[in-house]
SEFIZA-3560 file (N, C-alpha, C; in Angstrom, 3 decimals):
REM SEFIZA-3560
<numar><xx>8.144</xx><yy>23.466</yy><zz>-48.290</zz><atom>N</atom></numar>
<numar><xx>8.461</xx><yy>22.195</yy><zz>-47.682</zz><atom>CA</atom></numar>
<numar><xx>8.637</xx><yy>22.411</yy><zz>-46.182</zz><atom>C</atom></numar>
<numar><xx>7.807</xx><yy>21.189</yy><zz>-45.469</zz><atom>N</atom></numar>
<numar><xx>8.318</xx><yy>22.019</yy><zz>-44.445</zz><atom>CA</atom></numar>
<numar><xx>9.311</xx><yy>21.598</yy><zz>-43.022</zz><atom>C</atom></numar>
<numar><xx>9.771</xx><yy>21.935</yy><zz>-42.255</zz><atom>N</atom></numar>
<numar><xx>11.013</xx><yy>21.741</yy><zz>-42.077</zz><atom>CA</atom></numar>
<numar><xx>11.053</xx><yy>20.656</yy><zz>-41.143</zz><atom>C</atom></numar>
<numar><xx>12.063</xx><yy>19.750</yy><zz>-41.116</zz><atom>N</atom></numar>
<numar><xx>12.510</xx><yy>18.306</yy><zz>-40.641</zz><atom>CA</atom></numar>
<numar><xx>13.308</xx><yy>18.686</yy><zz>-39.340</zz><atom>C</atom></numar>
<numar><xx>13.366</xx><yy>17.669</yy><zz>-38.329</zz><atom>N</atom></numar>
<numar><xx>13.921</xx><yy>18.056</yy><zz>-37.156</zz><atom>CA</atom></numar>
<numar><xx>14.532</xx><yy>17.171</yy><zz>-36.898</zz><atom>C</atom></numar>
<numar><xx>15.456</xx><yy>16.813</yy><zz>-35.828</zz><atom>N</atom></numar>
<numar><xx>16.701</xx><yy>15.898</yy><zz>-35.638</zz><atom>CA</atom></numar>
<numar><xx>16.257</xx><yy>15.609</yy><zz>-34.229</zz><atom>C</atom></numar>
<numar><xx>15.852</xx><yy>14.627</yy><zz>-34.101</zz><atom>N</atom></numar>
<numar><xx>15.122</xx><yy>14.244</yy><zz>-32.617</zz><atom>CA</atom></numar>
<numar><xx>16.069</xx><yy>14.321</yy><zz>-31.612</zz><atom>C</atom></numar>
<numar><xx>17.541</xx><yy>14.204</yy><zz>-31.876</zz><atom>N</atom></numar>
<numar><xx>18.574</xx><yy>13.822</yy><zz>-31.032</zz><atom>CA</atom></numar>
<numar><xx>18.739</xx><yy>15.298</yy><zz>-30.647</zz><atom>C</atom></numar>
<numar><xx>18.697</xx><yy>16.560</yy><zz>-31.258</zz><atom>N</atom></numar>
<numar><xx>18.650</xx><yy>17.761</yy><zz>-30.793</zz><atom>CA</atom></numar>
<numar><xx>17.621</xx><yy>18.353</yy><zz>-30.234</zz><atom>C</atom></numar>
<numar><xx>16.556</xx><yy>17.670</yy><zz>-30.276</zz><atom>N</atom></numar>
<numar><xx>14.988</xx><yy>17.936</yy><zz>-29.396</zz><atom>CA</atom></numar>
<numar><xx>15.413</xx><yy>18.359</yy><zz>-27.918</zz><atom>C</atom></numar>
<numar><xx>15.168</xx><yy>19.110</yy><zz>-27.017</zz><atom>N</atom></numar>
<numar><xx>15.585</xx><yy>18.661</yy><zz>-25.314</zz><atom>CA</atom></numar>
<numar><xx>14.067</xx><yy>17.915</yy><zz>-25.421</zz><atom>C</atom></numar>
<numar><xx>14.628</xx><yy>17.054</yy><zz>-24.157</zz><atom>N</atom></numar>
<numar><xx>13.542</xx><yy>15.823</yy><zz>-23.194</zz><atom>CA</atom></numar>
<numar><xx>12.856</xx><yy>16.348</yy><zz>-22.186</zz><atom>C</atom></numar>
<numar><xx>12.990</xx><yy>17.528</yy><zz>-22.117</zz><atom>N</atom></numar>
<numar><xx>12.469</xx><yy>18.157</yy><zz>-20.814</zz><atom>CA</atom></numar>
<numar><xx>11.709</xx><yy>19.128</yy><zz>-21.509</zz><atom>C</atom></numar>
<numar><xx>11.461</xx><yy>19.627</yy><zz>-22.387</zz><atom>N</atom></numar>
<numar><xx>10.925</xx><yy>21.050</yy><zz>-23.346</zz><atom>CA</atom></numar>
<numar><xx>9.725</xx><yy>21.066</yy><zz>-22.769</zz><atom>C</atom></numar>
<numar><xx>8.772</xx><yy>20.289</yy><zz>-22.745</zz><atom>N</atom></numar>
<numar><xx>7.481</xx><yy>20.376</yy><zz>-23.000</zz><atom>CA</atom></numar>
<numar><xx>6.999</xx><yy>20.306</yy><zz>-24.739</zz><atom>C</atom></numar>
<numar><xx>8.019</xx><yy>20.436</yy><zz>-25.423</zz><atom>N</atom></numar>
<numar><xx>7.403</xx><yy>20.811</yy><zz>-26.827</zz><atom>CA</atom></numar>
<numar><xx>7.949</xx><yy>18.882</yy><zz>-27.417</zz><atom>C</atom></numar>
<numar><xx>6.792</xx><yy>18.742</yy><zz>-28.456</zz><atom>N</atom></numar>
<numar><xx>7.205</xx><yy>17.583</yy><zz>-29.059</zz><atom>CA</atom></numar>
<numar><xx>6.551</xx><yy>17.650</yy><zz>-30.369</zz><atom>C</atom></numar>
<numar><xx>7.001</xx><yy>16.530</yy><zz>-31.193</zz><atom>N</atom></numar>
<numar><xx>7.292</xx><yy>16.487</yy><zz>-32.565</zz><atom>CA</atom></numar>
<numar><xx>6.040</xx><yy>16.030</yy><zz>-33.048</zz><atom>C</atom></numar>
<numar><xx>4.940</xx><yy>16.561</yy><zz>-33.709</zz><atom>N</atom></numar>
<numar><xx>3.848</xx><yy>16.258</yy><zz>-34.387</zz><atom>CA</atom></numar>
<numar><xx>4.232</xx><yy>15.364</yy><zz>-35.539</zz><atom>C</atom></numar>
<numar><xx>3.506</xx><yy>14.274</yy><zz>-36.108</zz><atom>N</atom></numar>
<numar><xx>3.633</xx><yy>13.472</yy><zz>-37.176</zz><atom>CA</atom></numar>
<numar><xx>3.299</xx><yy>14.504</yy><zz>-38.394</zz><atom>C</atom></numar>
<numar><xx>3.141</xx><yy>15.338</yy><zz>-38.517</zz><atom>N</atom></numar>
<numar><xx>2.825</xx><yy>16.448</yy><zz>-39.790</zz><atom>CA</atom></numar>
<numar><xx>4.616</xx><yy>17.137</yy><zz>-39.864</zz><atom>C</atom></numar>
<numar><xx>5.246</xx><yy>17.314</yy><zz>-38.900</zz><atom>N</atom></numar>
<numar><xx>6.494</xx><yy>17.181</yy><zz>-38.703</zz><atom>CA</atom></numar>
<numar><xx>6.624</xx><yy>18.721</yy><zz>-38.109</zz><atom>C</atom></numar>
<numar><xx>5.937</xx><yy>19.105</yy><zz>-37.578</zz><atom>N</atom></numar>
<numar><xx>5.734</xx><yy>20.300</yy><zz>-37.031</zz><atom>CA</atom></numar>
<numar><xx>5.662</xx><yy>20.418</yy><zz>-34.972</zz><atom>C</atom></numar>
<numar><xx>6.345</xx><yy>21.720</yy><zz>-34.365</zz><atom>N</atom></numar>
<numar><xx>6.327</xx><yy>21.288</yy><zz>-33.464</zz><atom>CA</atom></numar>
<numar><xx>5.319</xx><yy>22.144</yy><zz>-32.360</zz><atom>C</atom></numar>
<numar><xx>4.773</xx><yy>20.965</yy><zz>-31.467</zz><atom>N</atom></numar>
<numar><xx>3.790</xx><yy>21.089</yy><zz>-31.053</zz><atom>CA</atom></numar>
<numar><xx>3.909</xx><yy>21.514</yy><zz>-28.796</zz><atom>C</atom></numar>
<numar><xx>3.298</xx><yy>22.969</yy><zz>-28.363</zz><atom>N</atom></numar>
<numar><xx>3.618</xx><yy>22.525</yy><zz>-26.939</zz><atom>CA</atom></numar>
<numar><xx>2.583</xx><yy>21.576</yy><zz>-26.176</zz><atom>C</atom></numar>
<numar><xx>2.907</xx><yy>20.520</yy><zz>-25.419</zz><atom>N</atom></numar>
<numar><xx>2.448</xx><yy>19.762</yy><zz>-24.664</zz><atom>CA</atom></numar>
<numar><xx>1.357</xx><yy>19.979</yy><zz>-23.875</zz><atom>C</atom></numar>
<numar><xx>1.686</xx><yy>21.430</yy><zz>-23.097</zz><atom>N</atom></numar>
<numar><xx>0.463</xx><yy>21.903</yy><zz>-22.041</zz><atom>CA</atom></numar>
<numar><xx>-0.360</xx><yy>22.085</yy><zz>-23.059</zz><atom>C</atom></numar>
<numar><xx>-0.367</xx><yy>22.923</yy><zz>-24.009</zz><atom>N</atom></numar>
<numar><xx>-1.173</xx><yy>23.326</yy><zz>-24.868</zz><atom>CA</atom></numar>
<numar><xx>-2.228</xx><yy>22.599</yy><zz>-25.880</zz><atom>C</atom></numar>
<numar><xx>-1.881</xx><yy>21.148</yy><zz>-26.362</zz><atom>N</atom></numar>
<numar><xx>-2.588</xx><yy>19.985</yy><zz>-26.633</zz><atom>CA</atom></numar>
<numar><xx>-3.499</xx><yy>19.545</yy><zz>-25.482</zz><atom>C</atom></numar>
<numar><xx>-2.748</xx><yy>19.239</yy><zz>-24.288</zz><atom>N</atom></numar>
<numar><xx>-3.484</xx><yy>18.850</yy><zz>-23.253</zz><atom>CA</atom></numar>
<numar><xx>-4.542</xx><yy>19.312</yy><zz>-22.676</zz><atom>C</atom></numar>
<numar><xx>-4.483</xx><yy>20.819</yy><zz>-23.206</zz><atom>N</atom></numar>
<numar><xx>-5.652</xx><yy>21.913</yy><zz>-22.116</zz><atom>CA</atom></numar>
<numar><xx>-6.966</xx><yy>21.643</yy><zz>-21.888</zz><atom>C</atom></numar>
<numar><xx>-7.137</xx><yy>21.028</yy><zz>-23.155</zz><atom>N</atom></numar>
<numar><xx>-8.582</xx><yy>20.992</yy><zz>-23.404</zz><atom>CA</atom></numar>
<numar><xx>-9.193</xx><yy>19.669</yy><zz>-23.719</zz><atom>C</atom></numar>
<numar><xx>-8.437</xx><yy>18.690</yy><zz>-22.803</zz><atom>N</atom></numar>
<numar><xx>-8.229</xx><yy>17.111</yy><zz>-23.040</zz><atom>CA</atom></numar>
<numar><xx>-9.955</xx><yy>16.413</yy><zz>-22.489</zz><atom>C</atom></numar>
<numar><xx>-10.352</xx><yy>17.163</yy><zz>-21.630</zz><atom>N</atom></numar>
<numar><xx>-11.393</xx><yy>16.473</yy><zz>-20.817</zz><atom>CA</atom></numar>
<numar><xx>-12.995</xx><yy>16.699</yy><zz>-21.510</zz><atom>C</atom></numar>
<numar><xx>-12.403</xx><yy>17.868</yy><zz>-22.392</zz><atom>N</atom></numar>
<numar><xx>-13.907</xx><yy>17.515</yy><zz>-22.992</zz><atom>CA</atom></numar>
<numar><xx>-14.674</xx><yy>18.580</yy><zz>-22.664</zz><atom>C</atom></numar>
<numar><xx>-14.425</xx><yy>19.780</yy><zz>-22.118</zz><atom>N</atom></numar>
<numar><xx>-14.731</xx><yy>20.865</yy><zz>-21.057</zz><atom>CA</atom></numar>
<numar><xx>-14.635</xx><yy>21.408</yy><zz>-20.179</zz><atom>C</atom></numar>
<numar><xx>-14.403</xx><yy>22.468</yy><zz>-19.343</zz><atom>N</atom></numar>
<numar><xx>-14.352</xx><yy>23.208</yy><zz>-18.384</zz><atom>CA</atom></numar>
<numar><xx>-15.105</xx><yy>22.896</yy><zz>-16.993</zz><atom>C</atom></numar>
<numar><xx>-14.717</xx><yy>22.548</yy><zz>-15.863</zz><atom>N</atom></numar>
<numar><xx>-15.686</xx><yy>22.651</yy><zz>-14.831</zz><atom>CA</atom></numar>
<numar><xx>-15.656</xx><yy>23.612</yy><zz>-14.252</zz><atom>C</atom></numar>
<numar><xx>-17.001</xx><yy>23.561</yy><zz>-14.031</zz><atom>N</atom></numar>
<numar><xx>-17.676</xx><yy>25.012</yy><zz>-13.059</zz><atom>CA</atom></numar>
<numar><xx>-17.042</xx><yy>24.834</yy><zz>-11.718</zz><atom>C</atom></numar>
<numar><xx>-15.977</xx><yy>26.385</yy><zz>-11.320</zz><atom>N</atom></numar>
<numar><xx>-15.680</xx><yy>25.935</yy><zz>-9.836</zz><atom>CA</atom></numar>
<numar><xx>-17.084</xx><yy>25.807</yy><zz>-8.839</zz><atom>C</atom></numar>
<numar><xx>-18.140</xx><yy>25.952</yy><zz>-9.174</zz><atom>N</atom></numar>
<numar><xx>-18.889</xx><yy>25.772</yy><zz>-8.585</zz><atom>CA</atom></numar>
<numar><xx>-19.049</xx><yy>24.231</yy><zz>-8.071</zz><atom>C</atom></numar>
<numar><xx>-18.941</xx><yy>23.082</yy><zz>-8.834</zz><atom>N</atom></numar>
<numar><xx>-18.808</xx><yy>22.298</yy><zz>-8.654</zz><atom>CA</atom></numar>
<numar><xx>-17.406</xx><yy>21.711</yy><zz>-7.748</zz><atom>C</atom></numar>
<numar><xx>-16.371</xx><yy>22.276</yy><zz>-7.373</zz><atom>N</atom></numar>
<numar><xx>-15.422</xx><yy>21.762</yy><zz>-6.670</zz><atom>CA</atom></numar>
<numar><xx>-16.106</xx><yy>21.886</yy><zz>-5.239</zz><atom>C</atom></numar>
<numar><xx>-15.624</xx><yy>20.632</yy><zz>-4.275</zz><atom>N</atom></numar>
<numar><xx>-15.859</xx><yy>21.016</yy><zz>-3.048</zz><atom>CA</atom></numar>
<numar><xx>-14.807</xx><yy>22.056</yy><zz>-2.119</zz><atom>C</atom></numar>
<numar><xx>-15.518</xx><yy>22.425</yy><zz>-1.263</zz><atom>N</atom></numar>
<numar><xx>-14.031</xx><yy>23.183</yy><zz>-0.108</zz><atom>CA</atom></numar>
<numar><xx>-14.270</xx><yy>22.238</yy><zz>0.866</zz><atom>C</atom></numar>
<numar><xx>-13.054</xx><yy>22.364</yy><zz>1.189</zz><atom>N</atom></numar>
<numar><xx>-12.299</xx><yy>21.734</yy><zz>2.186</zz><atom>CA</atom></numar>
<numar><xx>-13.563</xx><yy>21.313</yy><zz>3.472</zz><atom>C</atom></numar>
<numar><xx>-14.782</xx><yy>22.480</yy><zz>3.673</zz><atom>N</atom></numar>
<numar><xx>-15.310</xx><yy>22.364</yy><zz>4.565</zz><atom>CA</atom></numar>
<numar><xx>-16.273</xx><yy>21.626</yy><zz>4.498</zz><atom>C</atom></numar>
<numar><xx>-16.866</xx><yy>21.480</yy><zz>3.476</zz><atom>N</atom></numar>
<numar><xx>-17.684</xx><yy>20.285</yy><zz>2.985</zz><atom>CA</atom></numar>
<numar><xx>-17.315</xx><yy>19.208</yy><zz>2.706</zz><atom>C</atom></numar>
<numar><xx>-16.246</xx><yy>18.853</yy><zz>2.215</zz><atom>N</atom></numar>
<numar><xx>-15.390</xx><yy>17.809</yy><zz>2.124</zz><atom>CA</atom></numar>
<numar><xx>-15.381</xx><yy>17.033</yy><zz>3.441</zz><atom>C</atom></numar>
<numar><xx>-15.048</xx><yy>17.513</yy><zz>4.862</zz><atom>N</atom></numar>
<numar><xx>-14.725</xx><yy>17.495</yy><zz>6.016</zz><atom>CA</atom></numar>
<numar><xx>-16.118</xx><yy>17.398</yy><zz>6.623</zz><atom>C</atom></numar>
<numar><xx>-17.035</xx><yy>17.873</yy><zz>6.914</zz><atom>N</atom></numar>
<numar><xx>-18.780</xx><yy>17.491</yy><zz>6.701</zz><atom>CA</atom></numar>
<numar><xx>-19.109</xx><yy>16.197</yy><zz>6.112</zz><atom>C</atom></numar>
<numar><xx>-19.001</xx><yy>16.054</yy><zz>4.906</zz><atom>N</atom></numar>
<numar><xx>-19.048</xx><yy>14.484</yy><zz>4.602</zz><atom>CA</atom></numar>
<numar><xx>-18.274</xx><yy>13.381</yy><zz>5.052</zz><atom>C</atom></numar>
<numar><xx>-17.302</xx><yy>13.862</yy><zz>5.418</zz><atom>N</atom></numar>
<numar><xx>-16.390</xx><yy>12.595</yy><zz>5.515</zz><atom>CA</atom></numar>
<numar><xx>-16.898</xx><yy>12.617</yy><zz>7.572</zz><atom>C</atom></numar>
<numar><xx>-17.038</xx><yy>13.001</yy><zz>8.219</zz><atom>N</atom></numar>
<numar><xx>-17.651</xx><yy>13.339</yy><zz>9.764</zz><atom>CA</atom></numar>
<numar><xx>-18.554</xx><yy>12.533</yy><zz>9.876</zz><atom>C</atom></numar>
<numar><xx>-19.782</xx><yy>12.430</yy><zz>8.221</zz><atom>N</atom></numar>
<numar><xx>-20.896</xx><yy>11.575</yy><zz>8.450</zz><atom>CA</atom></numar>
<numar><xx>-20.950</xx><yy>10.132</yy><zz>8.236</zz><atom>C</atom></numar>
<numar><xx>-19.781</xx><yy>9.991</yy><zz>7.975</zz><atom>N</atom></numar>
<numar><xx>-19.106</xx><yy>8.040</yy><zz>7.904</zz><atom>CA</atom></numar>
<numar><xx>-19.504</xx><yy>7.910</yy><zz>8.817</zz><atom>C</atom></numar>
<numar><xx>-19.494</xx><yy>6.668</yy><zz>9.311</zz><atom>N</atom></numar>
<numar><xx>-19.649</xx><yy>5.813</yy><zz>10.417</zz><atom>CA</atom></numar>
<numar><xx>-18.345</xx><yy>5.004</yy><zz>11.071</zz><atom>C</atom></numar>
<numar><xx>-18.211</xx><yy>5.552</yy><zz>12.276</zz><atom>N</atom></numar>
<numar><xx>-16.361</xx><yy>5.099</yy><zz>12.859</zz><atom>CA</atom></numar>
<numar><xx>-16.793</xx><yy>3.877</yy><zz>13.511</zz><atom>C</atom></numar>
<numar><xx>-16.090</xx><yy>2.979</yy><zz>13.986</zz><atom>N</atom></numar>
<numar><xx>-16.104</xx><yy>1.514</yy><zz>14.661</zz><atom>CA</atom></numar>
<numar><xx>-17.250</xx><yy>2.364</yy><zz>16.317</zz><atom>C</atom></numar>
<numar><xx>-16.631</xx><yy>3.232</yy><zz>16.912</zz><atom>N</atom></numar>
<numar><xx>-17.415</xx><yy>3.744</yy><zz>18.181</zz><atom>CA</atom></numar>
<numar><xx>-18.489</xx><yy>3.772</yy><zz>17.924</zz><atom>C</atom></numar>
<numar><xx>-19.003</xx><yy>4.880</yy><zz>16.399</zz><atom>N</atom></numar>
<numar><xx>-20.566</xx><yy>5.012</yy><zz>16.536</zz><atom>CA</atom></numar>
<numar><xx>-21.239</xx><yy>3.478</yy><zz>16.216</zz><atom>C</atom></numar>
<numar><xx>-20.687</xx><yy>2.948</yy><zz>15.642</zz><atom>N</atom></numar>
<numar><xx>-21.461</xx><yy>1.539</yy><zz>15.076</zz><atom>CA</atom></numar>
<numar><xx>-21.835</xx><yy>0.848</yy><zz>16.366</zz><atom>C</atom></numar>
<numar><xx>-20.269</xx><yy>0.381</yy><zz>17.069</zz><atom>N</atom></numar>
<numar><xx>-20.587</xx><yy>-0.049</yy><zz>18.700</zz><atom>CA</atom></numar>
<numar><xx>-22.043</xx><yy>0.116</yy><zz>19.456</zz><atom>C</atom></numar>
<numar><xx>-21.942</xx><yy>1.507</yy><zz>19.337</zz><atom>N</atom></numar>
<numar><xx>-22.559</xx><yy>2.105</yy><zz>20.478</zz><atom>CA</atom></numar>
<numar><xx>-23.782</xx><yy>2.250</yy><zz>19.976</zz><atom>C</atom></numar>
<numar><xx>-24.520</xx><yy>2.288</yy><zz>18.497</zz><atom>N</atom></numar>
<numar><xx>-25.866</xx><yy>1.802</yy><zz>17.980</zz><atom>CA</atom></numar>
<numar><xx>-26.204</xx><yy>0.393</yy><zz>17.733</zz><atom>C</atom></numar>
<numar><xx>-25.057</xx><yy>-0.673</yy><zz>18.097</zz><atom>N</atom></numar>
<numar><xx>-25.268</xx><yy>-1.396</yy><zz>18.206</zz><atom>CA</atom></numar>
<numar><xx>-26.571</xx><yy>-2.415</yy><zz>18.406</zz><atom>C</atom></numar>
<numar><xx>-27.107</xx><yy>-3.053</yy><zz>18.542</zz><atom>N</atom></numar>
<numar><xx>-28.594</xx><yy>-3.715</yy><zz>18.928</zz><atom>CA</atom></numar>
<numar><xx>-28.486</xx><yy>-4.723</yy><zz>19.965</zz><atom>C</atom></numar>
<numar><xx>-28.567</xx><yy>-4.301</yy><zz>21.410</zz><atom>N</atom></numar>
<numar><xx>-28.219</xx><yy>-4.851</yy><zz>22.640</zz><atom>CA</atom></numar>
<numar><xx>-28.298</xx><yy>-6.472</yy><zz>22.311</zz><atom>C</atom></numar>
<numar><xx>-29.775</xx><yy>-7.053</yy><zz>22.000</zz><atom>N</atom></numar>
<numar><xx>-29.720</xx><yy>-8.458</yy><zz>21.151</zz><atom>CA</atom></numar>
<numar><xx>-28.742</xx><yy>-9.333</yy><zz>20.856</zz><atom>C</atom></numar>
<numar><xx>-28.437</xx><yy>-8.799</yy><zz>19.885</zz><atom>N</atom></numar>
<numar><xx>-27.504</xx><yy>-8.912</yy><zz>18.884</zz><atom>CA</atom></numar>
<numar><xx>-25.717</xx><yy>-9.210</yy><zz>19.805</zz><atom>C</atom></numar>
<numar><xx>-25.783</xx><yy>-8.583</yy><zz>20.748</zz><atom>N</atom></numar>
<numar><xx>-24.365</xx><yy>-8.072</yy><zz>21.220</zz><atom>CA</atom></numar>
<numar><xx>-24.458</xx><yy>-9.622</yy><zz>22.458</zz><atom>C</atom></numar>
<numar><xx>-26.146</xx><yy>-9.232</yy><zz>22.907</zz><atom>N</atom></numar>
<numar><xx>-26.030</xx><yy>-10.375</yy><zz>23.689</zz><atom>CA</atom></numar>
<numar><xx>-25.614</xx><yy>-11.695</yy><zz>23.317</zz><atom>C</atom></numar>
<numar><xx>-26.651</xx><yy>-11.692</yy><zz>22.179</zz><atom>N</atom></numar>
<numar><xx>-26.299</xx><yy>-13.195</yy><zz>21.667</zz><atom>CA</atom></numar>
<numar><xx>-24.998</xx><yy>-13.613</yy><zz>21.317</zz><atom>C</atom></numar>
<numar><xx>-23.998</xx><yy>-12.711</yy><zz>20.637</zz><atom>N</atom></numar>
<numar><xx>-23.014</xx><yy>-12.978</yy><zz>20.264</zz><atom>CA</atom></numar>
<numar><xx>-21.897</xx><yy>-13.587</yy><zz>21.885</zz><atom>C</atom></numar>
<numar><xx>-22.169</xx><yy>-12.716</yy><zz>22.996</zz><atom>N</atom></numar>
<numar><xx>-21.949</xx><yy>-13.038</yy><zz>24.150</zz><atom>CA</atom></numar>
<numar><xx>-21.982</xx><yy>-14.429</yy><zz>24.688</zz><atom>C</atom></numar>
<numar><xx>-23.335</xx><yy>-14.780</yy><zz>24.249</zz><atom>N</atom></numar>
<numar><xx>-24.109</xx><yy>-15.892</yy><zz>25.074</zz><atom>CA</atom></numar>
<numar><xx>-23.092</xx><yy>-17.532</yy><zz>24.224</zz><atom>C</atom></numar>
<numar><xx>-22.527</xx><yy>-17.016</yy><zz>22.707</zz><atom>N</atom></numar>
<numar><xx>-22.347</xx><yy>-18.135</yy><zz>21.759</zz><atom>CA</atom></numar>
<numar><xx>-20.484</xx><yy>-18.232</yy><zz>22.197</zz><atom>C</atom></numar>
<numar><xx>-19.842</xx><yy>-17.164</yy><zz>22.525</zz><atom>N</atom></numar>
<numar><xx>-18.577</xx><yy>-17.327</yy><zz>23.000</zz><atom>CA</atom></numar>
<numar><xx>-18.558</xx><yy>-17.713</yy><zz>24.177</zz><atom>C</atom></numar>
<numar><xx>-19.217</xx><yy>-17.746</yy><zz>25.253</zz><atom>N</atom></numar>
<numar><xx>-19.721</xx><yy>-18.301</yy><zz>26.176</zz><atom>CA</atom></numar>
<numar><xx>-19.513</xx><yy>-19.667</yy><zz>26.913</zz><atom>C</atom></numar>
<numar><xx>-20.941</xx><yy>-20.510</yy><zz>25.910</zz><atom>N</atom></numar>
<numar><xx>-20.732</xx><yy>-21.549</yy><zz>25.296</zz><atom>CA</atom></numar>
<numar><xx>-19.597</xx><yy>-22.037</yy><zz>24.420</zz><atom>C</atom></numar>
<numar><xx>-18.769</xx><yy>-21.299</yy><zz>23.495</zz><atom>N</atom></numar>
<numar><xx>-17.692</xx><yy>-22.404</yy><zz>22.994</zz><atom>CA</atom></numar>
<numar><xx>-16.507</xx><yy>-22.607</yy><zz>23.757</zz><atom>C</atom></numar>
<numar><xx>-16.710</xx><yy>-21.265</yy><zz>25.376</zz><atom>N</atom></numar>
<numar><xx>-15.503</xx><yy>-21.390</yy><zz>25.914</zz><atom>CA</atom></numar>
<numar><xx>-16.274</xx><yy>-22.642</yy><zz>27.143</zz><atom>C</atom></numar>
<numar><xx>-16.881</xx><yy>-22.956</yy><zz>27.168</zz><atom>N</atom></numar>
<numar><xx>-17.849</xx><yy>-23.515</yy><zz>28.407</zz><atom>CA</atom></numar>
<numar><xx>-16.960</xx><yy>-24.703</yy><zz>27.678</zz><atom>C</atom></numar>
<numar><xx>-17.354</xx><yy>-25.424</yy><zz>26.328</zz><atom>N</atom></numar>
<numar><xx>-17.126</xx><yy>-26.371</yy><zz>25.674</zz><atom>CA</atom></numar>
<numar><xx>-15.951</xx><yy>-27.170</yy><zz>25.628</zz><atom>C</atom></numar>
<numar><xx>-14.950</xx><yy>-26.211</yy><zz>25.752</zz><atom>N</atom></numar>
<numar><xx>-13.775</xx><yy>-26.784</yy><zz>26.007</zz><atom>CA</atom></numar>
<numar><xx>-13.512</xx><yy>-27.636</yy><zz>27.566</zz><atom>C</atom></numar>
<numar><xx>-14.488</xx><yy>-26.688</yy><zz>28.288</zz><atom>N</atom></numar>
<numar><xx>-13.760</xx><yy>-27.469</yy><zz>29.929</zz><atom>CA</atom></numar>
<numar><xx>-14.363</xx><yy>-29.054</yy><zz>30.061</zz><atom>C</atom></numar>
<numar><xx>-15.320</xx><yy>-29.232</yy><zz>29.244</zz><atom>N</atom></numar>
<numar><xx>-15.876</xx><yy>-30.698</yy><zz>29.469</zz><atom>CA</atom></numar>
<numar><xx>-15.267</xx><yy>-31.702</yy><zz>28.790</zz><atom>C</atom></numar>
//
């Protein structure tokens, strides 16, 4: 038979908990193998590649400054006009 446990004497902090078969089970140890498989550290990035990609975003400056002169004008030419608009 096998043996029954008194939950109120369990500690809350153990890591170990009470299987429904009534047997007791450690936590890390269920969990280890939760994902389904192992990743290859090959697959983790370092820090330096990480830092490489994130460099090749696009910041408010570079956007500015590739801007499309056009584009910058016109927007110019239309605030322009709505401030013109008011004085009449």
């Amino acid at each position: 038979m096998p043996k029954t446990y008194n939950m109120a004497n369990v500690p809350a902090k153990s890591g170990r908990i009470l299987g429904e078969d009534g047997k007791v089970y450690n936590l890390v140890d269920l969990l280890q193998n939760v994902g389904g498989g192992s990743m290859d550290p090959n697959d983790y990035y370092t820090k330096e590649e990480v830092d490489a990609e994130l460099s090749k975003k696009a910041s408010s400056s570079s956007l500015a400054a590739k801007a499309d002169k056009s584009v910058v004008d016109d927007l110019i030419s239309r605030v322009e006009a709505l401030e013109g608009a008011g004085d009449a």
